[in-house]
N, C-alpha and C positions, 0 to 999 in steps of 0.2 A: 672525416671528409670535410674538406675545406672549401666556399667560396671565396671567390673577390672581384669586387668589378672596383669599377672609377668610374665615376660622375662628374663631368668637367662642364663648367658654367661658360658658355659661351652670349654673342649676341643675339641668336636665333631661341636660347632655350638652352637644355641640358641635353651632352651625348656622354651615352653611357658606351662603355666597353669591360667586355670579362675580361683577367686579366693574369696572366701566371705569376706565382712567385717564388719560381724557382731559382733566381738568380740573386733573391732579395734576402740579406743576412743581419742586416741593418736600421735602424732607423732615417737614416742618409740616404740607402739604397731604395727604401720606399718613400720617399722625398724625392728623388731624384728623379721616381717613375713619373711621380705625380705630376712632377714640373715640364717632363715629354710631355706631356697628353696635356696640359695647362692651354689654353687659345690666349695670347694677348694677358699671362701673369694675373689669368682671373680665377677663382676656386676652383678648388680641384677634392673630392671628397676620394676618398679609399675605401674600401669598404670591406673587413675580410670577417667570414664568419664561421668557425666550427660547428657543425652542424649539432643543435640542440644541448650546448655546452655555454657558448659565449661570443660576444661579435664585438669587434672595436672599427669604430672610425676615426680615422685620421684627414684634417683638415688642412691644406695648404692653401693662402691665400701668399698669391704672388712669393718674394723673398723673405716673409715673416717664419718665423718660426712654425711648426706645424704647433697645430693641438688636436690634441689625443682625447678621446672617451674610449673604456673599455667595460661592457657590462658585468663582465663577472673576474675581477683581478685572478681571484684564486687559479681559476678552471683556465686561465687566458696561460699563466705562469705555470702551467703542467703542458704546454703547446708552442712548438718551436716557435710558430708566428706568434701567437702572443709575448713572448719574452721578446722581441723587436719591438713591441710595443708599450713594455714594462720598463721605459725608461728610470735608471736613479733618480732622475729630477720627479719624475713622476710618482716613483715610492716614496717619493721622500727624504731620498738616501744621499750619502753625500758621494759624487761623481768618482770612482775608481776606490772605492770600498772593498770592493769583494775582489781587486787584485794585491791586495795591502793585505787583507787577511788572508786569501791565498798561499800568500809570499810567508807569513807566521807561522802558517799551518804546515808548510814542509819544514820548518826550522823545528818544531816540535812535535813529536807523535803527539796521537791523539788522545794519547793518556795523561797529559801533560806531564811526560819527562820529557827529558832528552837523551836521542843515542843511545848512552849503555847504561844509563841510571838506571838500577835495580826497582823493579814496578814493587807496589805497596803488598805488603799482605794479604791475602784473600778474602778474610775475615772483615781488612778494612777499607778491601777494594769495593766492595759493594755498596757500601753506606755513603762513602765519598762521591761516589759514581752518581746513586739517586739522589744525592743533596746538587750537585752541580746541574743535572738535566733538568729539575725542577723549578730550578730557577733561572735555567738559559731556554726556558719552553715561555715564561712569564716574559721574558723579556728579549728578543729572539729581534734583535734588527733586520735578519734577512726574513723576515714574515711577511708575507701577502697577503693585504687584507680580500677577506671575501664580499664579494660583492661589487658595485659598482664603483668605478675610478677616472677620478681625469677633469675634462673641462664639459660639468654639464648643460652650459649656456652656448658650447658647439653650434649647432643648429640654431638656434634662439632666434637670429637675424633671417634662417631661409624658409620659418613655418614650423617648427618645431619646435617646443619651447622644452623647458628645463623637465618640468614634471611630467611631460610623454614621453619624452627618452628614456626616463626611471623606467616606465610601464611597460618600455617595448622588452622582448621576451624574445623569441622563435622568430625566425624568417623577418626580421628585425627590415630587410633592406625594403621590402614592400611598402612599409610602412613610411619610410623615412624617403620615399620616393614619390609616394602621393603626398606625402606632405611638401614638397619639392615642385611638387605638380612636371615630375620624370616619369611617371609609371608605364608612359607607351614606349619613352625610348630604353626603358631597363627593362622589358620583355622581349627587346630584341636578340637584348645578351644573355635572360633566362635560361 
């Protein structure tokens, strides 16, 4: 079960709205939401969370680039919406990786032959087999690490600092709403 609301910084205070993302496949597309609901190119917070798994926010301030925290990469990276938020810039990765290897991987079976090259012996197809996975499990570029990821000084400027971010856990938005001093207007949308 998924939330998401948006928290949009206005002159009056913060308005919060729940918010679908059924439409949103992208990290562009939930940029894009944020920038609707924006008053005046002033922050605008995302906030989606799988219930009792992992939460990420996303922060747009006006035309700047978003920044991302995600509390648990791993668990966020088995979650359609997490993976919109697992940017390559964000793993670390370099930008269009995993269509380069893609592209390798249908030019060679997974045995690494090709086509009609005769597979190894059985005898030495095993040994081969647990020498390669043992050493592409140790060194595994598309790994997600577990745990927290991103930008954790996010918050930092609206009441939040680095080291309570780490600590929030469950139901993540309450907290990060009283620290916002939003908590009446994010019970609207509860």
């Amino acid at each position: 079960m998924y939330f998401a609301a948006l928290l949009a910084r206005t002159e009056d205070g913060w308005e919060a709205s729940d918010t679908e993302l059924d439409d949103v496949e992208t990290l562009s597309d939930l940029t894009d939401l944020a920038h609707e609901a924006s008053v005046d190119e002033d922050t605008v917070l995302v906030y989606i969370e799988q219930e009792d798994a992992w939460f990420g926010v996303v922060r747009v301030d006006g035309e700047e680039d978003p920044r991302i925290y995600v509390s648990d990469a791993s668990a966020a990276a088995r979650s359609s919406y997490g993976e919109i938020l697992l940017t390559d810039e964000l793993l670390g990765r370099e930008p269009g990786a995993e269509d380069e290897i893609a592209a390798l991987e249908e030019l060679v079976d997974l045995d690494g032959t090709e086509g009609d090259e005769p597979d190894e012996t059985p005898s030495d197809a095993g040994s081969a087999r647990d020498a390669v996975t043992e050493t592409d499990l140790d060194h595994d570029p598309d790994a997600v690490p577990a745990g927290p990821l991103g930008d954790l000084g996010l918050l930092a400027d609206l009441g939040l600092s680095e080291k309570d971010l780490l600590t929030l856990r469950t139901d993540a938005l309450v907290e990060i709403a009283d620290a916002l001093g939003a908590s009446e207007v994010l019970e609207s949308v509860r």
